[in-house]
ZABA-196233 format. One record per residue (C-alpha): residue number from 1; residue in three letters; chain; x, y, z. Coordinates in pm, 1 decimal, always signed. Example, Ala and Ser with C-alpha at 12.3 -4.5 7.8 and 13.67 -1.06 7.14 Angstrom:
<rec><num>1</num><residuo>Ala</residuo><cadena>A</cadena><u>+1230.0</u><v>-450.0</v><w>+780.0</w></rec>
<rec><num>2</num><residuo>Ser</residuo><cadena>A</cadena><u>+1367.0</u><v>-106.0</v><w>+714.0</w></rec>
This chain:
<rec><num>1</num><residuo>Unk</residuo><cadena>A</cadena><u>-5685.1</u><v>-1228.7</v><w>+5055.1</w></rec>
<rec><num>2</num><residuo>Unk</residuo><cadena>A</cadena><u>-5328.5</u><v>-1130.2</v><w>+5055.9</w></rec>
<rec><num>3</num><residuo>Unk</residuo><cadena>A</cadena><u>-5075.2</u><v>-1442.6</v><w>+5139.1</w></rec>
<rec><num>4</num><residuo>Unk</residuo><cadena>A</cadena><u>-4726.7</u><v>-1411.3</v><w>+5295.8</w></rec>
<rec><num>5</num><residuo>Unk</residuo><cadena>A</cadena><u>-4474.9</u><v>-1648.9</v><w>+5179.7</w></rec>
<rec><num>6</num><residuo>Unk</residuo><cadena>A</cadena><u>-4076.9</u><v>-1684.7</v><w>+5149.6</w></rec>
<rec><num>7</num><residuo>Unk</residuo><cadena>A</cadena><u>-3966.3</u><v>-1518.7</v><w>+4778.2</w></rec>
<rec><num>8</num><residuo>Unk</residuo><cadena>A</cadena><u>-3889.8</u><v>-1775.3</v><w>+4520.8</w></rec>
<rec><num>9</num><residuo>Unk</residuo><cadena>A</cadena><u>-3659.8</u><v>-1690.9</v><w>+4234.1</w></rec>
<rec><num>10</num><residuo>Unk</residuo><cadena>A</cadena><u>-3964.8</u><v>-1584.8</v><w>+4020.1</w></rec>
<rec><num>11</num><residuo>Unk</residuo><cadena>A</cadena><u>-4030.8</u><v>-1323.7</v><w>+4218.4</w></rec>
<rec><num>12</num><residuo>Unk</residuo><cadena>A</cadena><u>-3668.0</u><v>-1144.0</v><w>+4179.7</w></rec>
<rec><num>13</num><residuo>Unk</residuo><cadena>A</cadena><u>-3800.9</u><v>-936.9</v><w>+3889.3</w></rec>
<rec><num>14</num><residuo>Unk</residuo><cadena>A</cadena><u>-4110.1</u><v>-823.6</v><w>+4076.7</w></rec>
<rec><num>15</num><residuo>Unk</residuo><cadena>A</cadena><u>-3935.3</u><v>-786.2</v><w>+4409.5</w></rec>
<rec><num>16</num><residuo>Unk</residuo><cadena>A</cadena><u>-3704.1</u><v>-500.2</v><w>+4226.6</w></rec>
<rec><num>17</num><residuo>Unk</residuo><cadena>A</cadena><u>-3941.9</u><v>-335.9</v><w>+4036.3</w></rec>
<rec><num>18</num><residuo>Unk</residuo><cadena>A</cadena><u>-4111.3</u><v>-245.2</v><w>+4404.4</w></rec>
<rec><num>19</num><residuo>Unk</residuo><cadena>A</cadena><u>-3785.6</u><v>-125.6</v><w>+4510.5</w></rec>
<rec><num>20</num><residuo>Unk</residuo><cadena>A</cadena><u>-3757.9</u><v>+101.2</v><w>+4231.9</w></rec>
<rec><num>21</num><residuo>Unk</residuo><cadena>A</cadena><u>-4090.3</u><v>+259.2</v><w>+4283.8</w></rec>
<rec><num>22</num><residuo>Unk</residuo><cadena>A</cadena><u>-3929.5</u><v>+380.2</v><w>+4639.8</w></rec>
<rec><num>23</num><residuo>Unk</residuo><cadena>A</cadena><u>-3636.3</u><v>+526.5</v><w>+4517.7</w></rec>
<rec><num>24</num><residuo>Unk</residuo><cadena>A</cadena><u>-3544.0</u><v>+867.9</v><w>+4686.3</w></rec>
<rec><num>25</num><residuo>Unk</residuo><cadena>A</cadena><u>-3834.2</u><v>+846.0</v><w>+4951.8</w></rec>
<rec><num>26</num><residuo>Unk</residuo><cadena>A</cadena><u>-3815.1</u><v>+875.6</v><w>+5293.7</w></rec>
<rec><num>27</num><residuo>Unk</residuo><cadena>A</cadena><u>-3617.5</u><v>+564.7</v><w>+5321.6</w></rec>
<rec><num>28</num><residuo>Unk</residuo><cadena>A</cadena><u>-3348.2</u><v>+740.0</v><w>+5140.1</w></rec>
<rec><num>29</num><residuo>Unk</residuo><cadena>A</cadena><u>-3280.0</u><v>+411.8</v><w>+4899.8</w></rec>
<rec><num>30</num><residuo>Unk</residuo><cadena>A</cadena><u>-3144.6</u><v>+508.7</v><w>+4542.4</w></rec>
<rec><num>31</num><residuo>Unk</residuo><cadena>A</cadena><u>-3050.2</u><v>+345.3</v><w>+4211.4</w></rec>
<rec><num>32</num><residuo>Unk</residuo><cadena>A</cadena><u>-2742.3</u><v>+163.2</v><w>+4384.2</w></rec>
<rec><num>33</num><residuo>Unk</residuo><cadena>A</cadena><u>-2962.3</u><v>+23.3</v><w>+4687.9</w></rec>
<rec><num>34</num><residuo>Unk</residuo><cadena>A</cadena><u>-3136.2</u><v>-186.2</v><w>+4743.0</w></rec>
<rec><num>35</num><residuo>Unk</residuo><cadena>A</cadena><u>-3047.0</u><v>-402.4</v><w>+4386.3</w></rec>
<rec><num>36</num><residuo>Unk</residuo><cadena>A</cadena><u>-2974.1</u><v>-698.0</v><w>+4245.0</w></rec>
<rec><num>37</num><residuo>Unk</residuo><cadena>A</cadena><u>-2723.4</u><v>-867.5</v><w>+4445.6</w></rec>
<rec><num>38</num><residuo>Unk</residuo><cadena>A</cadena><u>-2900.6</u><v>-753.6</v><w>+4752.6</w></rec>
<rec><num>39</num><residuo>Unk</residuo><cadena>A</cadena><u>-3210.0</u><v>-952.8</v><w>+4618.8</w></rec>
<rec><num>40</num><residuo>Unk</residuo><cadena>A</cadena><u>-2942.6</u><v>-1233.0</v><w>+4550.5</w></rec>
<rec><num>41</num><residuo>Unk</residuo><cadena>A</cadena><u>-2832.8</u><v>-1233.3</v><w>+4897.1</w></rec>
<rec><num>42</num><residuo>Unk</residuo><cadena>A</cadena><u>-3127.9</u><v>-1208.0</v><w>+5049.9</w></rec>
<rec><num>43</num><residuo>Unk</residuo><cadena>A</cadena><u>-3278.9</u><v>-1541.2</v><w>+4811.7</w></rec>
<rec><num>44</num><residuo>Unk</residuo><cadena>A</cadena><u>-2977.8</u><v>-1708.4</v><w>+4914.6</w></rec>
<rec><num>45</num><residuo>Unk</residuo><cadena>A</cadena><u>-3022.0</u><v>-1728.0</v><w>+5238.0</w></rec>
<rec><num>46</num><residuo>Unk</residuo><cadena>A</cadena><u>-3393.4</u><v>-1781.3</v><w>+5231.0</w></rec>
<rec><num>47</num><residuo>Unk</residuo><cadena>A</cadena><u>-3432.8</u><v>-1412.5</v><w>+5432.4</w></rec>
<rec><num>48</num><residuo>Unk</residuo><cadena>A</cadena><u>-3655.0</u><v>-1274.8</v><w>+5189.1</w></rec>
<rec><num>49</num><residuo>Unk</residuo><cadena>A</cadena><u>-4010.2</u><v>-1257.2</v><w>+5225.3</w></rec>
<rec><num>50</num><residuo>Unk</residuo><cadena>A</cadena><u>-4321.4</u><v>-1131.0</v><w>+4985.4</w></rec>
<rec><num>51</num><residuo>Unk</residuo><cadena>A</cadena><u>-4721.6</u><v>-1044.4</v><w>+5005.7</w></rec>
<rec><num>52</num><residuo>Unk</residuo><cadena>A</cadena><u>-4911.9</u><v>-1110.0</v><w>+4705.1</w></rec>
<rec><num>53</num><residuo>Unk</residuo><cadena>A</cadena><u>-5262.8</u><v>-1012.2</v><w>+4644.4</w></rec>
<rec><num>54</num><residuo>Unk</residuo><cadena>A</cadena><u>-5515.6</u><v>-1263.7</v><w>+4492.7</w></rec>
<rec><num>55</num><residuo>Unk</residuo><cadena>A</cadena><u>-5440.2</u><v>-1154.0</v><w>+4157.4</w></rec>
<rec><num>56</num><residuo>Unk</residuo><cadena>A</cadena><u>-5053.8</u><v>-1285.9</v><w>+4222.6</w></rec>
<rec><num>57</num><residuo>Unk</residuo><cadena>A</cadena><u>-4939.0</u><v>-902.6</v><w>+4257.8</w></rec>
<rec><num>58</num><residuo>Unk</residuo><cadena>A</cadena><u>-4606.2</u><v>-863.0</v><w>+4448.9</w></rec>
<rec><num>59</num><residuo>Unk</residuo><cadena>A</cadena><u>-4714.6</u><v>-598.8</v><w>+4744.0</w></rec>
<rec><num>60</num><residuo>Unk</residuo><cadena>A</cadena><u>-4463.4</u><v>-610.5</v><w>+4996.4</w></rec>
<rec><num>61</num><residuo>Unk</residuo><cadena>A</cadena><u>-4130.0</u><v>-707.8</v><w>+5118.0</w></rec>
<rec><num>62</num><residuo>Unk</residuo><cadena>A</cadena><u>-3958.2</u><v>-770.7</v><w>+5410.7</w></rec>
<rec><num>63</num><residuo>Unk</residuo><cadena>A</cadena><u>-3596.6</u><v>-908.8</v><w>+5503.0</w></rec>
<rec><num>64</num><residuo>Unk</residuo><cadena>A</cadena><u>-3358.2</u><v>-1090.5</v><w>+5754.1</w></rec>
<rec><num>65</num><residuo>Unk</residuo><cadena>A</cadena><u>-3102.8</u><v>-937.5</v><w>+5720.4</w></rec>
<rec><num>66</num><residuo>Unk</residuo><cadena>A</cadena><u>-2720.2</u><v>-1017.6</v><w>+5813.3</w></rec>
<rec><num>67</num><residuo>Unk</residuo><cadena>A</cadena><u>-2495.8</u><v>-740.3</v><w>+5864.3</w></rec>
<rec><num>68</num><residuo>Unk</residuo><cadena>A</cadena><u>-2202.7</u><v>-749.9</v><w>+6122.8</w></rec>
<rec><num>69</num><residuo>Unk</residuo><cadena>A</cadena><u>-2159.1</u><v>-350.2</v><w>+6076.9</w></rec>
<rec><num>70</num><residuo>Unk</residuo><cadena>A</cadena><u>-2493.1</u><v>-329.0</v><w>+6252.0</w></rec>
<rec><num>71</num><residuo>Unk</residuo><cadena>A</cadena><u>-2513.2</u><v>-627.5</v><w>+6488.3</w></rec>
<rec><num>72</num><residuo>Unk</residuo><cadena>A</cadena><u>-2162.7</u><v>-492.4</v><w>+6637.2</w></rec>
<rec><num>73</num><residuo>Unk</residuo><cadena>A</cadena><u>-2304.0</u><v>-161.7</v><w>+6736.1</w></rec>
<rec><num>74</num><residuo>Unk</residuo><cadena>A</cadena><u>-2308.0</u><v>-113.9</v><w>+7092.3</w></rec>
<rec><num>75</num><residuo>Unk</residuo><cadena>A</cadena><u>-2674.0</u><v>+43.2</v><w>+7129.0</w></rec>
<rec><num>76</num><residuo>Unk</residuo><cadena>A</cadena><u>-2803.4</u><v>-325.7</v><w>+7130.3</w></rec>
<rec><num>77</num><residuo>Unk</residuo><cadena>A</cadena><u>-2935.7</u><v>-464.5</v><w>+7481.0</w></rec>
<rec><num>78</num><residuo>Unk</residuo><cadena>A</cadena><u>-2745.8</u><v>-786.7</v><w>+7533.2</w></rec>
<rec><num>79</num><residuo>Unk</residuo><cadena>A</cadena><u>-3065.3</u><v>-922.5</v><w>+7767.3</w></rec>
<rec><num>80</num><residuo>Unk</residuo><cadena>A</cadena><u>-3230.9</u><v>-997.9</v><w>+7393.5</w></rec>
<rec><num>81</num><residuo>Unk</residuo><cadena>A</cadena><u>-2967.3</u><v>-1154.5</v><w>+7255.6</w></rec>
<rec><num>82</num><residuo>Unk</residuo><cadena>A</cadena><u>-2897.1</u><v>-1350.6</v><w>+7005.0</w></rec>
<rec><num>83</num><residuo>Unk</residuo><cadena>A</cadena><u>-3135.5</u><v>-1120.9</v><w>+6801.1</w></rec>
<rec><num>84</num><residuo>Unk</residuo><cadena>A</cadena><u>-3203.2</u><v>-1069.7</v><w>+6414.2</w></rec>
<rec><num>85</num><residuo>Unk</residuo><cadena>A</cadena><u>-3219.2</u><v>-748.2</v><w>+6174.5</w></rec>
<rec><num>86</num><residuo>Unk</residuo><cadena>A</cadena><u>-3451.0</u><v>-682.2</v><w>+5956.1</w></rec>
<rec><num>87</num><residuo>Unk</residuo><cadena>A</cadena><u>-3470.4</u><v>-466.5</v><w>+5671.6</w></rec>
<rec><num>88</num><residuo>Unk</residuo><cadena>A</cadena><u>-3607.7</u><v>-344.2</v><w>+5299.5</w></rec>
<rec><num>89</num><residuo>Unk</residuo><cadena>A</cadena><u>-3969.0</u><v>-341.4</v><w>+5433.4</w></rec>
<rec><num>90</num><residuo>Unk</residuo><cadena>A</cadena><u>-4136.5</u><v>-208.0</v><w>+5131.5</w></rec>
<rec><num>91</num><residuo>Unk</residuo><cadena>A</cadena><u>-4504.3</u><v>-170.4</v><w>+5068.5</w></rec>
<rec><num>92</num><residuo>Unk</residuo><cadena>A</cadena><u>-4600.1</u><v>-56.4</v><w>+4764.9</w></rec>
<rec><num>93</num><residuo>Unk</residuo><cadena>A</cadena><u>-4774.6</u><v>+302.9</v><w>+4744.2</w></rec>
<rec><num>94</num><residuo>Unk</residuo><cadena>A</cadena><u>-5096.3</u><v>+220.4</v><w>+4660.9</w></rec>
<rec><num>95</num><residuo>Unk</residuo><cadena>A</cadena><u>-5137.8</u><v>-37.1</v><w>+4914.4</w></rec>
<rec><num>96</num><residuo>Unk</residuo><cadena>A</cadena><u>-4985.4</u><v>+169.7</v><w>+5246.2</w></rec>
<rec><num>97</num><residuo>Unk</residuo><cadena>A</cadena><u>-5210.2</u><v>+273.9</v><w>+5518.8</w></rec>
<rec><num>98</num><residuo>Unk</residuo><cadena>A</cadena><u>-5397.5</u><v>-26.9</v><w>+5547.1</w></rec>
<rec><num>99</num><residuo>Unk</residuo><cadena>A</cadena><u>-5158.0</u><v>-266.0</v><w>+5811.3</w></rec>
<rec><num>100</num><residuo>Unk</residuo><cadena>A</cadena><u>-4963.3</u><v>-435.0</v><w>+5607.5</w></rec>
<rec><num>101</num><residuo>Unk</residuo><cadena>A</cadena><u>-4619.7</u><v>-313.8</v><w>+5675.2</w></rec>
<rec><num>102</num><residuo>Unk</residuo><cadena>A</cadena><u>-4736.9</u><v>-424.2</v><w>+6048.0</w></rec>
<rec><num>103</num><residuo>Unk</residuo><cadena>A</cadena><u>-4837.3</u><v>-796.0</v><w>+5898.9</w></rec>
<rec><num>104</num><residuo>Unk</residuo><cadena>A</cadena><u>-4531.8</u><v>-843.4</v><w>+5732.0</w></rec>
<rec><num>105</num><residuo>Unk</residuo><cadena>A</cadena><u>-4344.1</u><v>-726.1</v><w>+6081.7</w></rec>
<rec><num>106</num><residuo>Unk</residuo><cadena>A</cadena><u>-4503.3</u><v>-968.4</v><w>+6238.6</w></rec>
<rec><num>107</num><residuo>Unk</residuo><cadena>A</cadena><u>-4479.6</u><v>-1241.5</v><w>+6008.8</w></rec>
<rec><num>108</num><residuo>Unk</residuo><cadena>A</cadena><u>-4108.0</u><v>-1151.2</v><w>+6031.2</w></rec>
<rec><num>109</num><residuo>Unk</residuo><cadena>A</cadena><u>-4141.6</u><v>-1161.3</v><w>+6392.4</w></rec>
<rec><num>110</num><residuo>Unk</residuo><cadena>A</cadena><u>-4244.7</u><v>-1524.7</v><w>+6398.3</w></rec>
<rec><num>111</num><residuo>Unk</residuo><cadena>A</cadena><u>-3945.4</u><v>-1645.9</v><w>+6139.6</w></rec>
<rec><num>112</num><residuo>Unk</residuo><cadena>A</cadena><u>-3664.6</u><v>-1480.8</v><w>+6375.4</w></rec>
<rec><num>113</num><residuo>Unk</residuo><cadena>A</cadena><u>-3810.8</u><v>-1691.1</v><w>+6636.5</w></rec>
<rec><num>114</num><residuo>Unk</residuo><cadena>A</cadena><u>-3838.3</u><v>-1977.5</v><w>+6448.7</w></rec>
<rec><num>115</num><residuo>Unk</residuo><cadena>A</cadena><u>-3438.6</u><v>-1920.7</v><w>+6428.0</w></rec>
<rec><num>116</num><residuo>Unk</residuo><cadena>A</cadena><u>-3436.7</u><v>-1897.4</v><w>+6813.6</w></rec>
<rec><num>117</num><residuo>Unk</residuo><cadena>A</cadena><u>-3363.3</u><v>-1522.0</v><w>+6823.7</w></rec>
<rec><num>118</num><residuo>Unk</residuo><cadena>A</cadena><u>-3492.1</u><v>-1331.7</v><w>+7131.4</w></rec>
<rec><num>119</num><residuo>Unk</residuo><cadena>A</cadena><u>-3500.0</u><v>-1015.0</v><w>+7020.2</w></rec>
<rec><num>120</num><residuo>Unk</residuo><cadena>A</cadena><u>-3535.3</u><v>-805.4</v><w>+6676.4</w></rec>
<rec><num>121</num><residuo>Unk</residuo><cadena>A</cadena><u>-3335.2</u><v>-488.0</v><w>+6597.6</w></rec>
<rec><num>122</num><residuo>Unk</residuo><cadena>A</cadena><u>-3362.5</u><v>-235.9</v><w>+6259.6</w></rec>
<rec><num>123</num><residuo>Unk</residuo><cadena>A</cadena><u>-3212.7</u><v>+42.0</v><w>+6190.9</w></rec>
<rec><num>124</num><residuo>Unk</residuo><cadena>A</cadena><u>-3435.9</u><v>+357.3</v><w>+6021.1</w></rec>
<rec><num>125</num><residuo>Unk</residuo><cadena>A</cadena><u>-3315.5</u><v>+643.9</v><w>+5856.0</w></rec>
<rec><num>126</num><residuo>Unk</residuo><cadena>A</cadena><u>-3379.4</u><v>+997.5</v><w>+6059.0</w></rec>
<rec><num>127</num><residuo>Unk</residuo><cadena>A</cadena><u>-3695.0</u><v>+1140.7</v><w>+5930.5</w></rec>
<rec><num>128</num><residuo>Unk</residuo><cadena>A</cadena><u>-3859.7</u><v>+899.4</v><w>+5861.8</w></rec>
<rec><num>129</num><residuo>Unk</residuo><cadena>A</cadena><u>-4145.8</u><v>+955.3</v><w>+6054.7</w></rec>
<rec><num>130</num><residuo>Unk</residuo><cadena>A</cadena><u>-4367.0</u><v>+690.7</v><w>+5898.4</w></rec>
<rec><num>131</num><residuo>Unk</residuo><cadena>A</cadena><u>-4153.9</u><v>+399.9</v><w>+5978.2</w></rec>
<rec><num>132</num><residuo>Unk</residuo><cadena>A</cadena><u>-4076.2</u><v>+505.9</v><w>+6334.2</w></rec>
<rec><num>133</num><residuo>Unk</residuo><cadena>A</cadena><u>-4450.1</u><v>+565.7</v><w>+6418.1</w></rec>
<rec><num>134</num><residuo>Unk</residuo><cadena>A</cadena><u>-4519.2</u><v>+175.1</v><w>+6280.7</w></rec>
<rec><num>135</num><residuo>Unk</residuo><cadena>A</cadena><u>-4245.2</u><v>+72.7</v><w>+6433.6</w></rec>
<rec><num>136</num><residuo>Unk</residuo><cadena>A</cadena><u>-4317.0</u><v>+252.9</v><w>+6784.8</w></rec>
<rec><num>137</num><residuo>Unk</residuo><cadena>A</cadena><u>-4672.6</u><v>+99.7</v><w>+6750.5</w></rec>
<rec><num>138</num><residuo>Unk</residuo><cadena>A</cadena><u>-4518.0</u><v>-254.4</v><w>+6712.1</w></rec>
<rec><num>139</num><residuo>Unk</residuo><cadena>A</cadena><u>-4329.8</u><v>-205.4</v><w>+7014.3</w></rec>
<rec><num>140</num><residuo>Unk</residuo><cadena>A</cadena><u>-4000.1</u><v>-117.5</v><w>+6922.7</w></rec>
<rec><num>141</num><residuo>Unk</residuo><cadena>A</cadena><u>-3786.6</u><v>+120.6</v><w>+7149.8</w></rec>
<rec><num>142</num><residuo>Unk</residuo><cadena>A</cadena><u>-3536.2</u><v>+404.0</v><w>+7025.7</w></rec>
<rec><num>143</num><residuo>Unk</residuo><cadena>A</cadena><u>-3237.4</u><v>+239.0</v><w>+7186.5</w></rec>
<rec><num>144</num><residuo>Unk</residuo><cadena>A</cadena><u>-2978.7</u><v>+502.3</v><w>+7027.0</w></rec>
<rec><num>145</num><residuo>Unk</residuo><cadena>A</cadena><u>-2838.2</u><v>+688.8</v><w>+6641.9</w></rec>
<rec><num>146</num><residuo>Unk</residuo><cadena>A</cadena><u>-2575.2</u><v>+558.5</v><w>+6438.4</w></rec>
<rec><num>147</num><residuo>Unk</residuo><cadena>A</cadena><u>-2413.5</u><v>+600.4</v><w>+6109.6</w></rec>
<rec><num>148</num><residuo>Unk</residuo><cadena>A</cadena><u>-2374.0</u><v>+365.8</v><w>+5830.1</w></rec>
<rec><num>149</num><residuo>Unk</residuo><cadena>A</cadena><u>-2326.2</u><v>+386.1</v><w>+5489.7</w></rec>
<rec><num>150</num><residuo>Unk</residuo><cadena>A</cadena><u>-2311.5</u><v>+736.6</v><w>+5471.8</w></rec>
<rec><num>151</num><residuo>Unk</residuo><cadena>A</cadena><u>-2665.2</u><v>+788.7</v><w>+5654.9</w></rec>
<rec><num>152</num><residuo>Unk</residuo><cadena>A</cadena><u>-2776.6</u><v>+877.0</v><w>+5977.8</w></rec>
<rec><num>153</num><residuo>Unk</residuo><cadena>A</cadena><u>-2998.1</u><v>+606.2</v><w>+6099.4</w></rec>
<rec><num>154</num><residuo>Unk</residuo><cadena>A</cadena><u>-3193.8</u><v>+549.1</v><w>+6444.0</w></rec>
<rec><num>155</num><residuo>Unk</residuo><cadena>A</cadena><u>-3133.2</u><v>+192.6</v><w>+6607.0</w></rec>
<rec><num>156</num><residuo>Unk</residuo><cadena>A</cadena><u>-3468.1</u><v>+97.4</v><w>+6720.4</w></rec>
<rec><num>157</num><residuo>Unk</residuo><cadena>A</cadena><u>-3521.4</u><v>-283.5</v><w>+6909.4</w></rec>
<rec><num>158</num><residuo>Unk</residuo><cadena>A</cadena><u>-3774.1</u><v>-497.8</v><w>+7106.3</w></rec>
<rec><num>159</num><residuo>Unk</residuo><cadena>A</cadena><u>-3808.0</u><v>-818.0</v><w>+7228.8</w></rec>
<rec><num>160</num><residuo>Unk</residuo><cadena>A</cadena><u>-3980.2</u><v>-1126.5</v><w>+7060.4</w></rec>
């Protein structure tokens, strides 16, 4: 049985060697994101989460994230408000297809309103069909395009 839990800093190692194994997918990450320090930040701020297996495997990731870049675009609906980002969902390859991307949504789901945030917001890089179809499924809206960081991304929201 796989177990969600916040990531301790034992799992740092683990947590970037799955981020490596989705470099230059449709995510669009690379060797300079998501690394180090963004594991440090997210630890820091206890914003980090991780699914292990029975066997103590590292299978997934998910993030609150903080970023004023993206919580001051306008796209956001202001009736769902105060609401939280997340980010760096990663599942590794052999273990996609089977719902977990959707568990660790929802697990995220639950912490953001254990913060007492209304509504949920992420941003997903054109293209990336995959995401946007799990994300669609979850209930998530395309509420407009933006770009950040040098990408195009589509802001996509929903209420908690």
């Amino acid at each position: 049985m796989n177990t969600i839990k916040k990531a301790a800093e034992e799992d740092r190692n683990a947590i970037l060697k799955l981020y490596r194994t989705r470099l230059y997918g449709p995510a669009d990450w690379n060797e300079y994101y998501p690394n180090e320090e963004t594991i440090e930040f997210d630890l820091s701020r206890d914003a980090l989460f991780v699914m292990k297996n029975d066997a103590g495997e590292l299978i997934a990731t998910i993030s609150i994230d903080e970023d004023q870049e993206v919580d001051s675009l306008t796209v956001w609906d202001e009736n769902i408000a105060p609401a939280g980002e997340l980010a760096r969902l990663c599942v590794r390859e052999d273990m996609q297809n089977q719902g977990i991307a959707k568990e660790m949504m929802r697990y995220a789901f639950d912490a953001l309103k254990e913060q007492g945030k209304k509504g949920v917001h992420i941003l997903v890089r054109k293209g990336h069909a995959g995401a946007i179809a799990c994300y669609t499924a979850l209930g998530f809206q395309q509420v407009g395009e933006c770009s950040l960081f040098e990408k195009e991304f589509i802001c996509m929201e929903r209420e908690l």
